[in-house]
N, C-alpha and C positions, 0 to 999 in steps of 0.2 A: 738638407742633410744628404751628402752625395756619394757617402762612404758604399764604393761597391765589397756584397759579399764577398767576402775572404776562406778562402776552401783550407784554410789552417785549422779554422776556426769551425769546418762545417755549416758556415753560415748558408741557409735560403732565405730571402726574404718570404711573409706570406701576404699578401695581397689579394686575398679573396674577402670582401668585407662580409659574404654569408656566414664563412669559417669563425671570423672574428666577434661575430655575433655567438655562433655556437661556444667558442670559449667561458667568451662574459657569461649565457646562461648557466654553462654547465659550473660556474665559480658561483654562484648563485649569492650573489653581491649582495652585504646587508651593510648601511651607512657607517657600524661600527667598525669594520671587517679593518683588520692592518697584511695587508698582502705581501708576499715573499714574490717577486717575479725573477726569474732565470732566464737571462739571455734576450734583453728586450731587443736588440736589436738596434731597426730607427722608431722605438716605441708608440708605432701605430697603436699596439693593443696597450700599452702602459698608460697612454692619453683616457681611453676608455675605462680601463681598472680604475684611475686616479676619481674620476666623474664619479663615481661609484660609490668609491671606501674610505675609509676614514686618510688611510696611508698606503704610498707604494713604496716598497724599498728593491730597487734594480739591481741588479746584479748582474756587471757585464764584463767580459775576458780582455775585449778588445778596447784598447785605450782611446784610438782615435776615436770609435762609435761613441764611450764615455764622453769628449771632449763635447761632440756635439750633442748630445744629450743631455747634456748638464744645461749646456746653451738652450737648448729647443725649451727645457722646461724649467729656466729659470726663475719664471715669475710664477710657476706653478709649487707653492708652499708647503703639500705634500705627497712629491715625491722628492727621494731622493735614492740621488745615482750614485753605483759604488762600483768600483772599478777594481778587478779580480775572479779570481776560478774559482766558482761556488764550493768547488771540492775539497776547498784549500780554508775555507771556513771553519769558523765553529760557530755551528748555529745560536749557542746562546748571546754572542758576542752580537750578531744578526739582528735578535730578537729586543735590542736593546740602542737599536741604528735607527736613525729618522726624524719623522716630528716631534719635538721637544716637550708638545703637550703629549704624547702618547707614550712616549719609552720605557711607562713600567709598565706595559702592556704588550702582552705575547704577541708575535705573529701569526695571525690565525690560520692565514688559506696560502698555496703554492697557487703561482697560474705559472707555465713553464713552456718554451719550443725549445728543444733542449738538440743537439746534436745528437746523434747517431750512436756516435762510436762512445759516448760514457753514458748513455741510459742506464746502464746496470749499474753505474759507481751511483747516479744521484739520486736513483729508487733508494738503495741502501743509504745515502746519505740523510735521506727525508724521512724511510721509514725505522731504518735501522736491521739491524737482524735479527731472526728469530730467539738466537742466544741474547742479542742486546736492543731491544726497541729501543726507538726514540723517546726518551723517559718526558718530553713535553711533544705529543703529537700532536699535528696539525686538524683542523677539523676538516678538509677537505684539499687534495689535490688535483690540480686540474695539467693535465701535461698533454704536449705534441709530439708524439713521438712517431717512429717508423711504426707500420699497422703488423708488421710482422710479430714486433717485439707487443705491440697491444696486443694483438689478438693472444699471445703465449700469457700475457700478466690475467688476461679475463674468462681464459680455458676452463673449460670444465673437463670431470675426468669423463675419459673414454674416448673425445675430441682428439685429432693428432698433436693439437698446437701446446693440448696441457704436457707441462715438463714439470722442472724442478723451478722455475723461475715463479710458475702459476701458484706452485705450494708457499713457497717460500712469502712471495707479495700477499697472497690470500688469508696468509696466517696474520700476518700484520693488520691487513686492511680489507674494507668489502670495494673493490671492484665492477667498476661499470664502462662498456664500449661506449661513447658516446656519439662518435661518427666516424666515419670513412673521409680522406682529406687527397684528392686527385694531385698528383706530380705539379699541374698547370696552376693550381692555385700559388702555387710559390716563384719568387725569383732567383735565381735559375731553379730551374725543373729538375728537384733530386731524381735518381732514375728508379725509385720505387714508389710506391704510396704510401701516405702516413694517416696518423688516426688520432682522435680526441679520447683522451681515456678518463674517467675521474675515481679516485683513490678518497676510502673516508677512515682514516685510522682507526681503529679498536684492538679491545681487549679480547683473543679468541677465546670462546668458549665450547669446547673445555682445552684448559692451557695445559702445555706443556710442562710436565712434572719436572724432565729432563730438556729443557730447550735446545742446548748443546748436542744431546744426542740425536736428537729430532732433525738437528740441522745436519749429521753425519748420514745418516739414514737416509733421510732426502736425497743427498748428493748419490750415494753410491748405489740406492736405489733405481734412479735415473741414470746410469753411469753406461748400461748401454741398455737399450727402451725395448731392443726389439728380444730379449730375451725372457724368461720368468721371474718376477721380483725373487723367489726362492733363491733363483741361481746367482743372480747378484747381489744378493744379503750373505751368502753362505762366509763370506769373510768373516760378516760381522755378528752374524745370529744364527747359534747349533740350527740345522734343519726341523726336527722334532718339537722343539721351541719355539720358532716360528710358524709352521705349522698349526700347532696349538692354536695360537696367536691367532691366525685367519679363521679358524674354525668358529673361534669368540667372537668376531666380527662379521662372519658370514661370509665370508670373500673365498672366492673359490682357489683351490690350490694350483692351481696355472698362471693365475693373475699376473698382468704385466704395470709395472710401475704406472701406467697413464689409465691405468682403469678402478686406480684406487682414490677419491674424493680425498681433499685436502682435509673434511672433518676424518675419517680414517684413518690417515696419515699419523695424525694425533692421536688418536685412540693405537692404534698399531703399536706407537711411541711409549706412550703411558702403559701397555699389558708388557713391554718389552724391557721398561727402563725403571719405571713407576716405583718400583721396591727399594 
């Protein structure tokens, strides 16, 4: 397979076999598992997921890559390569692609090296949004991403990296760093470093009365960080009201949006909206 990365496409290859070992662990393989993979590539790690799980189903943008990936694993009976923009899916259509013994059986796990520039479309495509979850969640996602955007998905409050991207992913899912991933382990060497993260969907508790509002809040809360959450709620929530609000939770009246926990956030939401 001689297809060089394609910078349309964001492609690196990864080539470090330690990395690829930490993948497969952090997917925590069981013989039943039917996997979603994004973006295999020249499906180094698809070879390894396949050894694994019951099923792979690939998911790849680039046509030529597809050609020969269909080639490379032809006589391998369950995976199968699908040729397209994960974005452009509908996952239930997905969950219904593959081994012919398997197809009325959900896809259970993501393993993913996903480009850069649409992380935040395919969080949301997999988890869904706080207003709309994924109404058949995954039991585990395992993704490569830039370590920037991991480190903000697995922030705690008070941290600089927690935002709104931390609340939002958090409320969906419980959140683990799983490693640090050097430039060099890829081909070409993107020029940051990236990181293993893994995502286990649930149901938050306690949920959102108001999910909708919960997701306004959030944003305009965060909307600029280095101010008092007071000052940039004042749009949306009387002072005295809000106020209120923090006193019932203990949060002190200066609070800046990154020092309030994502369980908070919720509770903040529910004294605000909850009636």
């Amino acid at each position: 397979m001689s297809n060089r990365p394609r910078k349309r496409f964001g492609q690196h290859w990864l080539r470090s076999e330690s990395v690829l070992q930490q993948i497969v662990d952090a997917a925590d393989l069981q013989p039943g598992d039917r996997l979603l993979e994004i973006g295999p590539g020249k499906g180094v790690l698809t070879r390894q997921l396949s050894e694994q799980a019951s099923s792979v189903v690939a998911v790849e943008v680039d046509r030529d890559l597809c050609a020969a990936l269909r080639q490379e694993f032809q006589s391998a009976s369950n995976i199968h390569v699908i040729e397209g923009d994960i974005l452009s899916f509908d996952l239930n259509e997905l969950h219904s692609t593959g081994v012919e013994d398997d197809r009325h059986q959900l896809l259970n796990k993501v393993v993913a090296n996903i480009p850069y520039y649409i992380t935040g479309a395919i969080l949301e495509k997999l988890l869904g949004a706080i207003a709309r979850p994924n109404p058949q969640p995954f039991e585990s996602i395992v993704l490569l991403i830039q370590r920037e955007v991991a480190e903000r998905v697995c922030a705690e409050a008070t941290s600089k990296t927690f935002g709104a991207l931390s609340v939002r992913v958090q409320y969906l899912a419980e959140t683990e760093y799983v490693c640090t991933v050097p430039s060099k382990a890829f081909f070409p060497a993107p020029k940051v470093e990236s990181a293993v993260i893994r995502l286990k969907p649930r149901v938050f508790e306690p949920q959102a009365i108001a999910p909708s509002s919960l997701e306004t809040l959030v944003k305009v809360g965060f909307s600029t960080k280095r101010k008092m959450l007071r000052n940039n709620l004042k749009s949306l929530v009387e002072r005295d009201r809000l106020i209120a609000a923090l006193d019932v939770l203990g949060i002190k009246h200066e609070a800046r949006a990154e020092e309030i926990s994502t369980l908070n956030w919720v509770k903040l939401s529910n004294l605000l909206y909850g009636d």
